[in-house]
KEMIBA-666337 format. One record per residue: residue in one letter; y, z, x of N, C-alpha, C in turn. Coordinates in pm, whole numbers, padded with zeros to 5 digits, always signed. Example, Ala and Ser with C-alpha at 12.3 -4.5 7.8 and 13.67 -1.06 7.14 Angstrom:
2
a-00569+00780+01319-00450+00780+01230-00330+00780+01320 s-00225+00708+01285-00106+00714+01367+00003+00787+01290 
//
This chain:
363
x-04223-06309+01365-04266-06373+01490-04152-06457+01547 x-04123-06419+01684-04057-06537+01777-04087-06670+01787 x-03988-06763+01795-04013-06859+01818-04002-06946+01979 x-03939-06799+02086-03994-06791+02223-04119-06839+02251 x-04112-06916+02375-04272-06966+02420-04222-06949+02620 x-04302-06945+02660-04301-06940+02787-04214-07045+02907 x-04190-07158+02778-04085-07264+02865-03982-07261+02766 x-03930-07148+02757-03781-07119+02633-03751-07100+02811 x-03557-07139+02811-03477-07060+02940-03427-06913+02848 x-03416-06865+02993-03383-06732+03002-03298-06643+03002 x-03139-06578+03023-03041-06538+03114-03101-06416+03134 x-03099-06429+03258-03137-06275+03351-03008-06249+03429 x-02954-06162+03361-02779-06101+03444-02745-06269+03476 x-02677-06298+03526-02610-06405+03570-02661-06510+03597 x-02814-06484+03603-02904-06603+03667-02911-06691+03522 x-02955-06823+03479-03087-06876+03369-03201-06904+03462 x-03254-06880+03406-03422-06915+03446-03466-07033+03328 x-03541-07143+03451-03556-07264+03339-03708-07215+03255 x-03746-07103+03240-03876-07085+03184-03917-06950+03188 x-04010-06893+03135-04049-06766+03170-04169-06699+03209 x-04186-06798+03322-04316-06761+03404-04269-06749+03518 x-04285-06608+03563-04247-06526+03639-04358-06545+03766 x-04365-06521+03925-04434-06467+03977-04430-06338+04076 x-04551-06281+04004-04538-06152+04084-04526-06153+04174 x-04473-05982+04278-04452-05988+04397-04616-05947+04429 x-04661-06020+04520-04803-05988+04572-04846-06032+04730 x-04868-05921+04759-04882-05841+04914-04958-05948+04945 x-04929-06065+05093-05015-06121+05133-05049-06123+05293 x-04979-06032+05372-05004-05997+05479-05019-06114+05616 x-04909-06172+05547-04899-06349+05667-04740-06330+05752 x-04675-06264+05781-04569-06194+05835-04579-06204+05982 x-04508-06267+06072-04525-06211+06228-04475-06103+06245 x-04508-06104+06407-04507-05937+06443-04357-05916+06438 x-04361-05785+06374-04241-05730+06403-04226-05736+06222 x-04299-05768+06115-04263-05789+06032-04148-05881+05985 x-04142-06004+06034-04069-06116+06015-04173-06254+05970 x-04069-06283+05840-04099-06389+05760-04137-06506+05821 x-04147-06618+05796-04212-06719+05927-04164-06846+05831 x-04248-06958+05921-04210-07122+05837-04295-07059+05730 x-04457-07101+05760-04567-07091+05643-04487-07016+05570 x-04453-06850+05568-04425-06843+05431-04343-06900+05354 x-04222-06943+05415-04135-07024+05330-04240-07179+05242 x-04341-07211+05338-04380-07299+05258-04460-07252+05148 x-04508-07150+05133-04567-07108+05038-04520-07037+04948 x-04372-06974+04931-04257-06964+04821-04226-07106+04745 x-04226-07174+04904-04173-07311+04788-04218-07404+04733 x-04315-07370+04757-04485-07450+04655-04475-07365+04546 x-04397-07285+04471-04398-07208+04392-04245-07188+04346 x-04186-07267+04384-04015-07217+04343-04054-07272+04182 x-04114-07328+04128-04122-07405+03960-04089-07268+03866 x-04128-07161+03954-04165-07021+03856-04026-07002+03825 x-04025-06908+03727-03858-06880+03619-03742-06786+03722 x-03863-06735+03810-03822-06615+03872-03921-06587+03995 x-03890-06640+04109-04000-06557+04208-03913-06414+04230 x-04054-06319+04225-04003-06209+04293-04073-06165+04434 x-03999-06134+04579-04120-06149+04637-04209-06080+04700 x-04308-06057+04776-04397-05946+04828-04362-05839+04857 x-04385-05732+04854-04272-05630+04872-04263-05598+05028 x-04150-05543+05053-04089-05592+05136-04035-05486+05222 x-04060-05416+05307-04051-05218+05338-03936-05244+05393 x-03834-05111+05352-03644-05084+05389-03712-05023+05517 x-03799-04989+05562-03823-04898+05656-03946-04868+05739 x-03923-04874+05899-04049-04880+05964-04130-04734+05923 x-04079-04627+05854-04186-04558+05775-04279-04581+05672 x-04197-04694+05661-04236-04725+05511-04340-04831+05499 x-04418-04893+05598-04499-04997+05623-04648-04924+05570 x-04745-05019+05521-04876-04930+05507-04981-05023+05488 x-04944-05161+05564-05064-05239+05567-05007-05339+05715 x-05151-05392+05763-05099-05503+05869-04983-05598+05807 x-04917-05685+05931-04847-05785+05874-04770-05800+05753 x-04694-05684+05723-04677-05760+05566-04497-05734+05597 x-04432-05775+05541-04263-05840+05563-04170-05670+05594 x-04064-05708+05669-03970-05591+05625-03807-05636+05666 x-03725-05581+05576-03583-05670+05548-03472-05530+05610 x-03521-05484+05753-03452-05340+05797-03441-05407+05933 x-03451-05466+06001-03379-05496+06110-03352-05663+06115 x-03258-05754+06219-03174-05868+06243-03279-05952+06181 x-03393-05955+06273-03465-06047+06260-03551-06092+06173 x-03564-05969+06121-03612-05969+05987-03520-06067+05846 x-03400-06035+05876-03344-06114+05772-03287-06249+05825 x-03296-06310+05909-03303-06395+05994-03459-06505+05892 x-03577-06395+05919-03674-06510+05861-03681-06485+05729 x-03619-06326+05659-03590-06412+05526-03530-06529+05453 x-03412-06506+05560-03323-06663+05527-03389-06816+05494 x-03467-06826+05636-03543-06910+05640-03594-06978+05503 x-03656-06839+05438-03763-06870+05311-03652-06881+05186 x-03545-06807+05130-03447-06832+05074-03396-06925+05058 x-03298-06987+05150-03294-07106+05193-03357-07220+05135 x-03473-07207+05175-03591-07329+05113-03636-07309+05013 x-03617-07191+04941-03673-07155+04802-03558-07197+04677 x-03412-07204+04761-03295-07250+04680-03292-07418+04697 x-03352-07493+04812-03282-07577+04799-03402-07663+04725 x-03546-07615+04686-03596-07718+04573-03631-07598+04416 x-03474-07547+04416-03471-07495+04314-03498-07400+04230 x-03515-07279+04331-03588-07182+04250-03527-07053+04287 x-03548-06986+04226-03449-06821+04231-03569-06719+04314 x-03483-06605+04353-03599-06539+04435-03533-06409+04471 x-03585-06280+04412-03562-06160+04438-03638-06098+04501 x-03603-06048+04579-03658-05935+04740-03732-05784+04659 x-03824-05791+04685-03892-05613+04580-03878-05544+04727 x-03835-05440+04736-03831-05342+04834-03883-05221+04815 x-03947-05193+04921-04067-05120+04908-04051-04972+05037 x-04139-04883+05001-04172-04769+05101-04288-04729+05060 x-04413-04765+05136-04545-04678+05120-04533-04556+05099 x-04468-04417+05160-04480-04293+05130-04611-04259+05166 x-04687-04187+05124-04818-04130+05128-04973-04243+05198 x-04931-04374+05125-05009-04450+05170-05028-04541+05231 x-04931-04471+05382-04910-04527+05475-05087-04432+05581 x-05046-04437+05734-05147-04453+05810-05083-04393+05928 x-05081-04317+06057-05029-04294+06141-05019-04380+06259 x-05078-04467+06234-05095-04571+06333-05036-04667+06265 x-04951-04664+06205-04829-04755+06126-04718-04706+06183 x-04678-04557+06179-04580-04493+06236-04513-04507+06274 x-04353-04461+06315-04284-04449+06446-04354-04301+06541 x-04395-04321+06648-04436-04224+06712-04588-04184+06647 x-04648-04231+06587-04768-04185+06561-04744-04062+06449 x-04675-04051+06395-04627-03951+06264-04703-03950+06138 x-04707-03846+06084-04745-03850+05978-04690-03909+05872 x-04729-03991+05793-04648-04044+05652-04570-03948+05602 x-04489-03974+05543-04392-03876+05422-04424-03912+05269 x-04388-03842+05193-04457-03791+05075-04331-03654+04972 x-04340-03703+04890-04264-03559+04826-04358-03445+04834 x-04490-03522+04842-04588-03341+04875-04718-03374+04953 x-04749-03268+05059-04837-03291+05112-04957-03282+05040 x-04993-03382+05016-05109-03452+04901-05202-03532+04964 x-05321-03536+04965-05385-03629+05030-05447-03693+04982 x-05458-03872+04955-05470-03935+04843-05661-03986+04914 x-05711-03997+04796-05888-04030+04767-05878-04140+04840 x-05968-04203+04939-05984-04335+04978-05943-04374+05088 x-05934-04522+05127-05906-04510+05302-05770-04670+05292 x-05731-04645+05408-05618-04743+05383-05693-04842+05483 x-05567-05000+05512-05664-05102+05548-05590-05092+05693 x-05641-05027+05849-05522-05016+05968-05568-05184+06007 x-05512-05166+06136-05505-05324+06236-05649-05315+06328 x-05742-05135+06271-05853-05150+06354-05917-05098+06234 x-05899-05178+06088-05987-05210+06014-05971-05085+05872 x-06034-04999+05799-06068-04926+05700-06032-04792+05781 x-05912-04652+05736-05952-04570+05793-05928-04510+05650 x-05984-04333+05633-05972-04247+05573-05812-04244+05515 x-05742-04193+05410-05598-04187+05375-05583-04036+05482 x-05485-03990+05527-05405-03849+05609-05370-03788+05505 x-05339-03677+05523-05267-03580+05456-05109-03586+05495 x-05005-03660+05426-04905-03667+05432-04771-03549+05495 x-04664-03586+05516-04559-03461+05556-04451-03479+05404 x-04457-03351+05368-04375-03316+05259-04239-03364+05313 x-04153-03466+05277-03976-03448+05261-03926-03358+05255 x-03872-03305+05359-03757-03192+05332-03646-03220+05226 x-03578-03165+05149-03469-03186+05064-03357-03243+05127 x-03325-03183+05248-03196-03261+05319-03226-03411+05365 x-03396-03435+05364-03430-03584+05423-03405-03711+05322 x-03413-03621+05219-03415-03719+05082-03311-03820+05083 x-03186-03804+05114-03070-03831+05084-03077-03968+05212 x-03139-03961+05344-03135-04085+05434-03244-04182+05388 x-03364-04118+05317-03430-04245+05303-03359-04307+05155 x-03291-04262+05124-03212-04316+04994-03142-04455+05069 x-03093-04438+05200-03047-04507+05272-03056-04594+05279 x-03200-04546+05312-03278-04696+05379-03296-04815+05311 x-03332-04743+05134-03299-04840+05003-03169-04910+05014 x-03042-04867+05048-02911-04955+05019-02949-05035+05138 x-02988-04981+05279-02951-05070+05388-03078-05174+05303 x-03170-05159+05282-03227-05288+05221-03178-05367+05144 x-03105-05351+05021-03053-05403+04983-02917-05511+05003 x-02856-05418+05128-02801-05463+05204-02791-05613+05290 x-02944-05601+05330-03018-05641+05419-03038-05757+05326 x-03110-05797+05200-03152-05837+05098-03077-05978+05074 x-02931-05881+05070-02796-06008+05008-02775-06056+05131 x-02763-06043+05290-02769-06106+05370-02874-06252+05407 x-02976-06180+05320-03077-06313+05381-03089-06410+05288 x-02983-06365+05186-02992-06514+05064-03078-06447+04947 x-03119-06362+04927-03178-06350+04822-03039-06364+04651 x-03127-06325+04574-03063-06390+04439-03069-06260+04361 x-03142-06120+04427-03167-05998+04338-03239-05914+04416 x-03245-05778+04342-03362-05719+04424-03462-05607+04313 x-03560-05635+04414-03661-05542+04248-03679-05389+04340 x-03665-05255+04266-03713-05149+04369-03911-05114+04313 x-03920-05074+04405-04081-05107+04378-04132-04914+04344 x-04143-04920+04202-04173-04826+04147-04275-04754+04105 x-04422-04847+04158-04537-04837+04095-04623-04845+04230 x-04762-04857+04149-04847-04876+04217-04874-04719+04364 x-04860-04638+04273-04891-04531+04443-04771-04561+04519 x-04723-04605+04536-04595-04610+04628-04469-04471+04628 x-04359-04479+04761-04294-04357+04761-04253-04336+04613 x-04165-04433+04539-04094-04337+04392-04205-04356+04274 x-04318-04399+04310-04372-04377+04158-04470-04211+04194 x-04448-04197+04340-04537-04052+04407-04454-03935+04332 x-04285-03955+04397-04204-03845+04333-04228-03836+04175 x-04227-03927+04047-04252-03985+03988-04347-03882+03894 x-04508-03893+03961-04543-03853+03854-04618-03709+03899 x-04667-03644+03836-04696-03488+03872-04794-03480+03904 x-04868-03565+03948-05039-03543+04045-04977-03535+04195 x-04863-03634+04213-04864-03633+04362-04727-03583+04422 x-04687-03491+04283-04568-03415+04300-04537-03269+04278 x-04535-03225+04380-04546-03050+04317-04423-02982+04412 x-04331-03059+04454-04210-02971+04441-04149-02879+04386 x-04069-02777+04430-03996-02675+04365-03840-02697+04389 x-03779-02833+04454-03676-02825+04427-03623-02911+04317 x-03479-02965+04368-03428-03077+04286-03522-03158+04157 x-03598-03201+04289-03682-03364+04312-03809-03344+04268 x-03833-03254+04193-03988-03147+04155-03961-03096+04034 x-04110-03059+03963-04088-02970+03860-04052-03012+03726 x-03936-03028+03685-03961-03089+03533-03933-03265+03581 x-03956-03387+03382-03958-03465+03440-03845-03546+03512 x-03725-03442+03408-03621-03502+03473-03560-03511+03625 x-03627-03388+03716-03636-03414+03830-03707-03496+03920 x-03831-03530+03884-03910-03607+03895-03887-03731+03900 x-03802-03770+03836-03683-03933+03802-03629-03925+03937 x-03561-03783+03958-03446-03826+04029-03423-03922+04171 x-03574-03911+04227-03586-04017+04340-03570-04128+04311 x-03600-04197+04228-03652-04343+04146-03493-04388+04150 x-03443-04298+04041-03277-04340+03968-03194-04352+04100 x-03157-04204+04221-03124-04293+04286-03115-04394+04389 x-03249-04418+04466-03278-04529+04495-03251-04634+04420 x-03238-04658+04297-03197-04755+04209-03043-04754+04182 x-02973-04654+04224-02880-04636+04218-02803-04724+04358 x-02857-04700+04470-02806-04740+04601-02835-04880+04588 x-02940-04963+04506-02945-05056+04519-02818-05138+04404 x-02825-05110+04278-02675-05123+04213-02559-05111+04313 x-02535-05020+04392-02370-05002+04412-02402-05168+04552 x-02508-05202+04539-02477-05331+04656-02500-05447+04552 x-02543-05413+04479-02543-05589+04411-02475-05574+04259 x-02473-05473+04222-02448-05455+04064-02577-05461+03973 x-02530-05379+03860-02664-05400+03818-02772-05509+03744 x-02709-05615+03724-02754-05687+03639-02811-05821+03737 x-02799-05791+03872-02901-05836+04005-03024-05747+04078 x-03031-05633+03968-03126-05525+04015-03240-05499+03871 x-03344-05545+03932-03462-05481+03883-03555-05360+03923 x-03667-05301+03849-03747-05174+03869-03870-05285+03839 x-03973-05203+03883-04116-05246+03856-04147-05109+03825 x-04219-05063+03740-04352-04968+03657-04436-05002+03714 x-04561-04869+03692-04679-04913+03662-04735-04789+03571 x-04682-04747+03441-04756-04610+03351-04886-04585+03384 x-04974-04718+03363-05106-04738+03394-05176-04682+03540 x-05143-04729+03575-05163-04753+03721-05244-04646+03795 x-05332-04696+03831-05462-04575+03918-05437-04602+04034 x-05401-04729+04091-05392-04777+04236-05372-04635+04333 x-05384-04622+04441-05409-04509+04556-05369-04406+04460 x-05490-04382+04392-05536-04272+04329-05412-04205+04285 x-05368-04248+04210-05254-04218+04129-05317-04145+03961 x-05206-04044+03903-05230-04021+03766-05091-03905+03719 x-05124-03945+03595-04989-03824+03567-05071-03751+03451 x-05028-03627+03423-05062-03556+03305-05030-03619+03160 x-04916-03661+03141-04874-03741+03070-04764-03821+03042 x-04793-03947+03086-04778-04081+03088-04659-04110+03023 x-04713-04114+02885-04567-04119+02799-04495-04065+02830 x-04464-03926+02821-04354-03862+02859-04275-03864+02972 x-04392-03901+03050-04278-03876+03199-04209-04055+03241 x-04319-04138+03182-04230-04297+03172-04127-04317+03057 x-04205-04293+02924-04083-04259+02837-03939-04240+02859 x-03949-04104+02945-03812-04045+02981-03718-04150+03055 x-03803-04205+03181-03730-04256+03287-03690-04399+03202 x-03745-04490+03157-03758-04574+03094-03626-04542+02948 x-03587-04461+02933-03471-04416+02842-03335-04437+02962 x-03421-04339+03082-03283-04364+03189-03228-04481+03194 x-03348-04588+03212-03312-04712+03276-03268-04783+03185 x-03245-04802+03043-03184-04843+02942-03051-04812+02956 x-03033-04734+03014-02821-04717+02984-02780-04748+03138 x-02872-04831+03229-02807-04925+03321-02763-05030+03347 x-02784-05088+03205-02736-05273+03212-02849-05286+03351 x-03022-05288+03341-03065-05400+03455-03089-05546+03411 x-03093-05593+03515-03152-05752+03490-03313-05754+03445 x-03360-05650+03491-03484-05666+03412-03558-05497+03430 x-03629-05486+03331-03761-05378+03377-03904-05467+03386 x-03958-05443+03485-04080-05490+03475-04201-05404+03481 x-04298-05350+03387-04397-05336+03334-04521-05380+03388 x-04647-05322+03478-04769-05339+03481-04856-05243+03384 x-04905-05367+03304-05002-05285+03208-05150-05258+03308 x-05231-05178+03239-05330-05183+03334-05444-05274+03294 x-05528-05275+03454-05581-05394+03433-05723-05334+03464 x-05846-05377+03488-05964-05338+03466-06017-05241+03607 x-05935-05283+03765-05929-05141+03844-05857-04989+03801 x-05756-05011+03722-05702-04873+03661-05828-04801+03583 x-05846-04891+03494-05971-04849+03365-06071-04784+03456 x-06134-04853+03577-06260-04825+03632-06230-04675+03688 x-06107-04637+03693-06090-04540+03802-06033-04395+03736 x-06037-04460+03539-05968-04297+03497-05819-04314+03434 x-05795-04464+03428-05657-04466+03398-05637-04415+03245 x-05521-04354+03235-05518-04375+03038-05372-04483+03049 x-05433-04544+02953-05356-04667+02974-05225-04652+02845 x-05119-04724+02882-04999-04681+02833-04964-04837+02773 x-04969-04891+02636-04940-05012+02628-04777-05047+02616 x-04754-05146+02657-04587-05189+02670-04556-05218+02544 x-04633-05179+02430-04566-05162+02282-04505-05007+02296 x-04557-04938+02372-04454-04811+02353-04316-04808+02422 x-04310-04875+02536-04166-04880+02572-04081-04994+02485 x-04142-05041+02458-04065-05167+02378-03956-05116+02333 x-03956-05005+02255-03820-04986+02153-03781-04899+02212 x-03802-04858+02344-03707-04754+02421-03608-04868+02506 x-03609-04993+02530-03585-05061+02654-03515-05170+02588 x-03399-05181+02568-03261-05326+02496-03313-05432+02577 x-03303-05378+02729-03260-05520+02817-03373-05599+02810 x-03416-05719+02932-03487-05806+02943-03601-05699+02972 x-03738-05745+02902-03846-05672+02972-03966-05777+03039 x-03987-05732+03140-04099-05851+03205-04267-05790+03183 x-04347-05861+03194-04471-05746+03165-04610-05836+03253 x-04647-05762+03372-04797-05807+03421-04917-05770+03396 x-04990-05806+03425-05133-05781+03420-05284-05804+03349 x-05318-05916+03428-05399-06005+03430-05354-06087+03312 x-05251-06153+03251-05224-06208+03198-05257-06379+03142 x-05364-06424+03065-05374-06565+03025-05250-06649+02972 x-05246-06766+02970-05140-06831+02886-05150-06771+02765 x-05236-06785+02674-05246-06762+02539-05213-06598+02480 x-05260-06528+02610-05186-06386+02629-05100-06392+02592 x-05009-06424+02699-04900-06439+02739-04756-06490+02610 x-04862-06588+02547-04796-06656+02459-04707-06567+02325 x-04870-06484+02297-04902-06394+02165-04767-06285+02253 x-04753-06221+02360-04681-06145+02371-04504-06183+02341 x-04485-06306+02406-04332-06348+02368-04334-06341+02269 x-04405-06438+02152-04359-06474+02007-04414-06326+01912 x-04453-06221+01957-04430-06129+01873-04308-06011+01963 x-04281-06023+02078-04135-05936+02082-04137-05898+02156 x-04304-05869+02237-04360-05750+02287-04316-05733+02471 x-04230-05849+02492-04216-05864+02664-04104-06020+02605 x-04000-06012+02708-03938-06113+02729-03959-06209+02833 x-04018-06224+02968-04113-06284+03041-04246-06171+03065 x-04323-06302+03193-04420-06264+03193-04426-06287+03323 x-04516-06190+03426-04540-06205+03558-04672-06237+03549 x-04692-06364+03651-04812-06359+03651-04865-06364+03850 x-04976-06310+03860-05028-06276+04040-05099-06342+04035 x-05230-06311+04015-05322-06395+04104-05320-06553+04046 x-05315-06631+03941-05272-06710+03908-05151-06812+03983 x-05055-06716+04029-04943-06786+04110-05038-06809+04289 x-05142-06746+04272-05168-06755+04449-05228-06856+04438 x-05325-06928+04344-05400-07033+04344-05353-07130+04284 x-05223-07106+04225-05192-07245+04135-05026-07260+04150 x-04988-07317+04231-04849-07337+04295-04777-07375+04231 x-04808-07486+04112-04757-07551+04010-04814-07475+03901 x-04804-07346+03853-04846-07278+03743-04799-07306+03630 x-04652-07352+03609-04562-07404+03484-04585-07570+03469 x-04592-07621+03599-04663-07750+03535-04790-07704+03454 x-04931-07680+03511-05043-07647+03478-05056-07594+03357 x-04975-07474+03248-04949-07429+03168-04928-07581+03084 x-04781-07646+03091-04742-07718+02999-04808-07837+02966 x-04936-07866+03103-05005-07957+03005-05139-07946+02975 x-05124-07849+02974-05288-07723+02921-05401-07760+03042 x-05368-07753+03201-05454-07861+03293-05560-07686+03303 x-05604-07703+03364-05753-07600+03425-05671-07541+03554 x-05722-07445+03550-05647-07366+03720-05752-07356+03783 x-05673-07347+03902-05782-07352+04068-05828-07226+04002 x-05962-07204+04143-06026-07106+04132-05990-07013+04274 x-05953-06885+04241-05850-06794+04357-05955-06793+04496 x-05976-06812+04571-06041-06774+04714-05992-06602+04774 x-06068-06536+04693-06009-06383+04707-06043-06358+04843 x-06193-06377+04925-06099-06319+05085-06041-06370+05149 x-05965-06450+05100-05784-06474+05161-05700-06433+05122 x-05694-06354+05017-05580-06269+04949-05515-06210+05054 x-05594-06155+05141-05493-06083+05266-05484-06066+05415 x-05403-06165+05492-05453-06207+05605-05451-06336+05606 x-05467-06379+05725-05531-06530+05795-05397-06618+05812 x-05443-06759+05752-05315-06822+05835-05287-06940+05634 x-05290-07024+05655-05291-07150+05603-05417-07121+05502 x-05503-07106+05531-05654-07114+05453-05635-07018+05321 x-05643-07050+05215-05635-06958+05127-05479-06921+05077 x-05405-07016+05139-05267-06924+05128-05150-07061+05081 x-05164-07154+05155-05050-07281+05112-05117-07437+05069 x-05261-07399+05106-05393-07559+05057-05436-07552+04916 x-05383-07489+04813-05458-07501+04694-05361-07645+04629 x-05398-07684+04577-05378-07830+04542-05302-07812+04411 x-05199-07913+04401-05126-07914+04256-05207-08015+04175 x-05218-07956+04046-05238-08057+03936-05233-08186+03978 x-05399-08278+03918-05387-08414+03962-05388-08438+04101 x-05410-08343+04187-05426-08358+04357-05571-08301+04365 x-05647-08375+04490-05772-08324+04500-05753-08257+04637 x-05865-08121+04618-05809-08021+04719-05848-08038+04832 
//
């Protein structure tokens, strides 16, 4: 057993982190138009800079790549203009903060679009369920397959994010690998049935992921670049034949990159409800040297049992970070956590989003 605890520091590539309570990146849909960052959010990063590591909402390289109202994107001026903003204020009371960059793919909406277009997708797949538009719940579309020659610009769009990323002050960047999204689609073989490159066995199947992860290395190096997983993961009706093998593999890739971190969503009780076979982060463990981070639904005492036996080197924690701003205070002196106000999770203004009260404050 370790003698790691959750307020041991850290080195993540170049960074220390004074602790290892992480917060997840989690979608909160408070963005002005145009997908630009604002004051509020900066105040609500920095009611939270205490964490070891913010990472933050994810964040689309691309107006294809959007698939909910309001939520951030780091692909045009102004956009990194109000990342700054939040950077900025997230450095100057002390806290580190990596940009997750993101592309819906499939579970996007046409009324997200440029031109009213169909989403893109490595395969025209049409995923179970309805997405959330700006005129409320619609059905998911049947996506437009990527041509092979297209592959190579939205790779692009990943560096220009990254790009984009180190301009606005960020400290790292995570590529967003999970959850139904574009590279966990190429990814796994329910929502991949290509016959070229980028198709077919699993090692092709990687190849979107690696180099998008690749474009984001040649801008920061690697040991300022993280991945997010999700093996588990049912989210927009996601599944693979098998799990191990096809994370296994990639998860071998990502070991001979020197990253600053892999981060790991185990699954959590929507995967289970929906069919997941769940993949525990004791199996990557001994595939993966570097730092490993690990979410999902995570308690302190969880959390605890996982450092001091080996099993994760931090810990992300979500909904926890939305209601409890001071989460590493709250932890270290065993205080009670708020209670989350879930329909504010997405949307609105102030309410639900920057009023939850720190330890010893009445709300």
């Amino acid at each position: 057993m370790s003698d790691i605890t959750l307020f041991s520091p850290l080195q993540l590539g170049p960074l220390t982190l004074p602790n290892r309570i992480l917060m997840a990146p989690l979608t909160r849909c408070r963005a002005s138009a145009g997908g630009v960052p604002n004051d509020l959010n900066a105040t609500y990063y920095v009611q939270r800079a205490s964490a070891g590591l913010i990472i933050s909402e994810a964040t689309q390289v691309s107006p294809r790549g959007i698939g909910y109202p309001s939520t951030p994107g780091i692909y045009t001026d102004e956009q990194v203009v109000g990342w700054r903003i939040v950077t900025k204020a997230v450095h100057a009371a002390g806290g580190r903060i990596f940009a997750q960059l993101w592309h819906v793919g499939r579970a996007s909406h046409p009324s997200f679009q440029p031109n009213g277009d169909l989403p893109v997708a490595p395969s025209a797949i049409t995923p179970h369920g309805t997405v959330m538009t700006l005129s409320g719940p619609q059905p998911f579309v049947t996506p437009r397959a990527l041509e092979t020659d297209e592959i190579a610009g939205v790779i692009e769009e990943y560096r220009l994010g990254a790009t984009q990323a180190m301009a606005a002050g960020f400290d790292g960047v995570e590529l967003h690998c999970a959850n139904g999204y574009l590279p966990d689609q190429f990814l796994r073989d329910a929502t991949n049935t290509r016959t070229d490159r980028y198709g077919g066995s699993i090692e092709n199947r990687s190849r979107f992921a690696l180099e998008a992860l690749a474009a984001l290395i040649d801008v920061w190096g690697s040991d300022r670049v993280g991945i997010r997983l999700s093996p588990s993961g049912a989210f927009n009706a996601m599944s693979d034949s098998n799990p191990e093998a096809t994370f296994g593999h990639i998860v071998k890739e990502l070991n001979r990159r020197n990253l600053a971190y892999l981060h790991i969503t185990e699954a959590i009780a929507r995967d289970l409800a929906h069919g997941a076979h769940p993949v525990p982060t004791t199996y990557f463990r001994p595939l993966f040297d570097g730092t490993l981070v690990v979410n999902g639904g995570f308690t302190f005492e969880k959390a605890q049992a996982y450092l001091a036996r080996g099993e994760a080197d931090a810990i992300a924690f979500g909904t926890a970070f939305i209601a409890n701003p001071d989460l590493p205070e709250r932890f270290r002196l065993g205080a009670s956590l708020n209670v989350p106000d879930v329909p504010t999770f997405y949307g609105g203004g102030s309410k639900g989003y920057v009023d939850y009260p720190a330890v010893g404050a009445s709300a």
